[in-house]
N, C-alpha and C positions, 0 to 999 in steps of 0.2 A: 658553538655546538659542542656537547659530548657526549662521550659513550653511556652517560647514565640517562641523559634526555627519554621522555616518552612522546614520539610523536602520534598527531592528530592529526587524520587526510581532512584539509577544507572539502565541505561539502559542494562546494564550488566546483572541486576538482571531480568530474567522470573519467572513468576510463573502461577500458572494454581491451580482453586479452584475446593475442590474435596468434594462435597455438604459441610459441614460447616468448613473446614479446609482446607488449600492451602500449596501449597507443593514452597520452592523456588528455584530457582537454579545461583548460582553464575557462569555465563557461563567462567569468566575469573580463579578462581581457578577449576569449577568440584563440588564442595562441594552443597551438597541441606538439603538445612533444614525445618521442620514441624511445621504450626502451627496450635494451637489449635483456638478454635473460636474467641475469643477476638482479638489473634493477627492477624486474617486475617480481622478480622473488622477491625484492625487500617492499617495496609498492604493496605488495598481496601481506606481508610480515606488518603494514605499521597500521595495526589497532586500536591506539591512544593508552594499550598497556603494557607493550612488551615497550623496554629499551633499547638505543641501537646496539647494544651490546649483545641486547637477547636477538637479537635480528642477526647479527653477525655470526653468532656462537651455532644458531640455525644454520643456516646458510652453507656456514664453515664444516656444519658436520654432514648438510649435501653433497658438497662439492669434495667431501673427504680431503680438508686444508685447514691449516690451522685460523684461527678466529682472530688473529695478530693479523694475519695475508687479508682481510677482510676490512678489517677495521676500518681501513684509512680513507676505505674507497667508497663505505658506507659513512663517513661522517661528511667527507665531498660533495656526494653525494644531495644528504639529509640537508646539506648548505645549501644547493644548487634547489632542492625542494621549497626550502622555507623563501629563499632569495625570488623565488618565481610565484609566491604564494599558495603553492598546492601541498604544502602542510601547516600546520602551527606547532608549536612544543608545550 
């Protein structure tokens, strides 16, 4: 994975936000996972046009932190996504 990647949510993946955290659900295994606020900021970020970078650089100018402090935790992340099958690249 890197920061130039453009992810794609599989449409497999639903999820539904529950005031600052979103809940997902991988309708093809059953399995749902939790995220905290960052990660459904970047959940809500991946449109199949922005890159994690451009996700980061978002994010980063939220949280008023640089986009370096972001990076790393967004490509963990976007691994942790594609390894579970709830995105493609």
């Amino acid at each position: 994975m890197k920061l130039t990647d453009v992810l794609k949510r599989n449409p497999a993946a639903a999820h539904q936000s529950v005031g600052e955290e979103a809940i997902i659900i991988n309708l093809n295994t059953s399995t749902y996972y939790s995220l905290n606020n960052t990660g459904t900021v970047f959940w809500e970020l991946i449109d199949g046009q922005r890159t994690i970078a451009d996700c980061a650089a978002a994010i980063a100018r939220e949280y008023e932190v640089a986009a370096a402090e972001v990076e790393a935790d967004l490509l963990e992340l976007a691994e942790e996504f594609q390894q579970e099958g709830l995105v493609f690249v």
